[in-house]
C-alpha positions, 0 to 999 in steps of 0.5 A, a space after each residue: 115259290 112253287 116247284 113248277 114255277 122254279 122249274 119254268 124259271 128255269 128252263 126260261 134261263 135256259 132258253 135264254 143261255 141257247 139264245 144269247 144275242 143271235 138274229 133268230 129267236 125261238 120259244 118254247 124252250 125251243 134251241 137256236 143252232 146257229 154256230 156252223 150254220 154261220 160258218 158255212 153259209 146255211 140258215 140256223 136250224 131251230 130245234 122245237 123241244 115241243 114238237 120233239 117232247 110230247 114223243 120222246 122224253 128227256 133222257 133219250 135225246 140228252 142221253 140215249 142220244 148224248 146232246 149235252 144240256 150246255 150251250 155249244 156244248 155239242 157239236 154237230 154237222 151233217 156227217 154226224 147226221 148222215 152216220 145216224 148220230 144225234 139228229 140222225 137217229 130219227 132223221 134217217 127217212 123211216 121214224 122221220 124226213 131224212 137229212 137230205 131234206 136241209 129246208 126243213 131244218 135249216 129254216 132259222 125260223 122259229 117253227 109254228 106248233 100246235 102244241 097238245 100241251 097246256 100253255 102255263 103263260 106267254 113263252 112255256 109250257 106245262 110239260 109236267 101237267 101234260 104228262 100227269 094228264 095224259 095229253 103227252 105220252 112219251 117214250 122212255 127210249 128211242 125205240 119205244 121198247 123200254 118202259 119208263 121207270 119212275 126215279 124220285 131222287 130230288 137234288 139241290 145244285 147250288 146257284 154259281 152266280 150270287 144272288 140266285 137261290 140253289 135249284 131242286 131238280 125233281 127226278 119224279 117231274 122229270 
């Protein structure tokens, strides 16, 4: 199997953990929030990792930003957003709409995108082909004031559930 297609593979498992059995689907690796909306009578907000990744790459939302990559594993509410954390960060009213403006996250749609990146079939995107083609440039950082500097440490994580092969995750894709 090629590399590529492991990496689709995984990241439709993904998707699939995030989306477990709730209403609202989404696509394109995009992230149904559902939990807190639930409890407090708001719509679900749809993350789209489309619409955010051709700008920024990973490591500044799962890290610089600290969203963890398990499902339910960060928490969020309006307060955090209001202080600047998570979402917060761009959506402040000066890099993208403030936080004030609930409808246009909490729309528990999956949101419509044009999306630069080539479709490598139903459901993904070629976010590595997008790159290497330059039909993507995304900023290492927040800010933009970091250049991206290129790592090329392959690792293998073993697979938990029997029958799955162990996974590389190629630094040098990401």
């Amino acid at each position: 199997m090629k590399l590529t297609n492991a990496i689709g593979l995984i990241a439709a498992h993904l998707a699939g953990m995030y989306l477990g059995a709730q209403e609202v689907r989404a696509e394109y690796g995009d992230v149904v929030m559902a939990k807190l909306s639930a409890e407090r009578g708001v719509a679900p907000v749809v993350f789209s990792h489309a619409k955010h990744r051709g700008g920024y790459r990973c490591n500044v939302c799962h890290g610089e930003l600290e969203f963890v990559m398990q499902t339910g594993g960060t928490q969020i509410d309006m307060e955090m957003i209001d202080n600047g954390r998570f979402c917060g960060a761009c959506h402040n009213g000066r890099i993208a709409w403030g936080a004030k403006e609930c409808q246009r996250c909490h729309t528990g749609q999956t949101p419509q995108v044009d999306v630069k990146a080539k479709r490598t079939k139903p459901g993904g995107v070629n976010w590595v082909e997008s790159l290497q083609r330059g039909k993507i440039k995304p900023r290492a950082n927040l800010d933009g004031s970091v250049q991206y500097i290129r790592y090329d440490r392959d690792i293998v994580m073993p697979a938990k559930d029997t029958g799955l092969n162990d996974v590389l995750f190629s630094h040098a894709i990401h």
